[in-house]
Structure formats: structure tokens, C-alpha cells
C-alpha positions in Angstrom: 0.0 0.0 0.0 1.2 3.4 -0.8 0.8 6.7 0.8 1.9 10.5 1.0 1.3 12.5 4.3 0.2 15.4 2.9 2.4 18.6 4.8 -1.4 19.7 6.3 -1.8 16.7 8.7 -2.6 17.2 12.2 0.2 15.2 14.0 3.2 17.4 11.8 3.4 21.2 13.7 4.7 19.8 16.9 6.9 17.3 15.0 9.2 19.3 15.0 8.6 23.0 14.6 10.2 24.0 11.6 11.7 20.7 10.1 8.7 18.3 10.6 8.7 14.9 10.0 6.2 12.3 10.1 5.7 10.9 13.6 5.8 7.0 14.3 2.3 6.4 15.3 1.6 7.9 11.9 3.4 5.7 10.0 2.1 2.2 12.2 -1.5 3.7 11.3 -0.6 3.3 7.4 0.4 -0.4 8.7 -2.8 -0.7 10.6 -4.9 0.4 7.4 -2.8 -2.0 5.3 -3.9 -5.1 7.3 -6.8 -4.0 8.1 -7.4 -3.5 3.8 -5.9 -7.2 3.5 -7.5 -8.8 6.2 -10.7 -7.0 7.6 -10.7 -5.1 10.8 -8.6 -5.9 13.9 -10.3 -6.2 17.3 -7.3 -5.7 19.2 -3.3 -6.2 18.1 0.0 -5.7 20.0 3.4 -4.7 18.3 6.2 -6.9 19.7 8.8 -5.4 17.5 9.1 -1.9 16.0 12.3 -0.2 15.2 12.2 3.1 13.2 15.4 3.4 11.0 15.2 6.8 8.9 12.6 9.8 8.7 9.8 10.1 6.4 9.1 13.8 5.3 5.9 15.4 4.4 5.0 14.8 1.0 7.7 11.9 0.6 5.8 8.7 -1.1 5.9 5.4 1.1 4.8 2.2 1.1 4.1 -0.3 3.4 4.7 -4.0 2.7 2.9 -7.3 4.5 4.1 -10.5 5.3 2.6 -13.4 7.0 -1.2 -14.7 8.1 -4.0 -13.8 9.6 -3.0 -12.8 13.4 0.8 -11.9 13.0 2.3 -10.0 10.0 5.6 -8.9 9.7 5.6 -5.4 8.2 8.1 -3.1 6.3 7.4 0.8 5.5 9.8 2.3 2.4 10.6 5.4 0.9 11.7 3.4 -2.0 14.3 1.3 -1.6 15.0 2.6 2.0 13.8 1.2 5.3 12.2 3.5 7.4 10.6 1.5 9.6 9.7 -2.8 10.4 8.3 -4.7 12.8 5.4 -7.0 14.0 2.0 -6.9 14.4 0.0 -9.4 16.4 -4.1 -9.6 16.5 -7.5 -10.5 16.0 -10.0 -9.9 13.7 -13.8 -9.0 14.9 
């Protein structure tokens, strides 16, 4: 799944005044959506793992990318080639 955050989002002024960059929660929310596209929605989920490696800028093009099943996915956000962010999601579905 890809995905711009456009420079107008909510999360962005206090990230940091004058140099923003997209928050964390903001890109685990594109991960959310992603499953949630794939797999239908989640009644509760944990994240075992996440490790964010490099910024993602307003207006910068990402993608997240899936893999695994139904109740744990491994996940991997890009700005292209480049990691920004991986990790795990464990859950249920309603």
C-alpha cells in the first residue's frame, strides 16, 4: 500500500517546529490500514517489535509492505528502496 502524508496533517506542527517529519504512530496507522485493507478489521493487536530506521518527510511517497497470516504480520514501510521502519503486528479480527 502506498501513501503520501500530505504537509497539512494534524500530527506534523509539533513534529518538530520547523523541520517536521512524520511521527511514528503515523506511520504504524498506514500499517494498521494495510492489514486492516488485506484482512478485515482488527479487534485488538499488539506490536512486539518496531524499530524506526530513517525519517519520512511530508510529502515523501511510502509504502508499506505485509508479510505473513491472519493474526501476526511482519511489516516493512519504504521510501523506495529505503527502510524506514519494520516490525510486527500481532491480532484478532472481529
Amino acid at each position: 500500500m502506498d501513501f503520501v502524508v500530505d504537509a497539512s496533517h494534524p500530527a506534523l506542527p509539533g513534529h518538530f517546529p520547523g523541520n517536521p517529519i512524520v511521527p511514528g504512530v503515523v506511520l504504524l496507522d498506514h500499517v494498521i490500514e494495510a492489514i486492516e485493507a488485506a484482512y478485515g478489521p482488527l479487534s485488538s493487536m499488539r506490536l512486539p517489535q518496531v524499530k524506526f530506521l530513517q525519517p519520512l518527510l511530508p510529502g515523501e511517497r511510502a509504502r508499506v509492505e505485509l508479510d505473513g497470516a491472519a493474526g501476526r504480520w511482519k511489516f516493512r514501510v519504504l521510501r523506495g528502496e529505503t527502510l524506514l521502519a519494520s516490525g510486527e503486528v500481532a491480532g484478532g479480527a472481529e
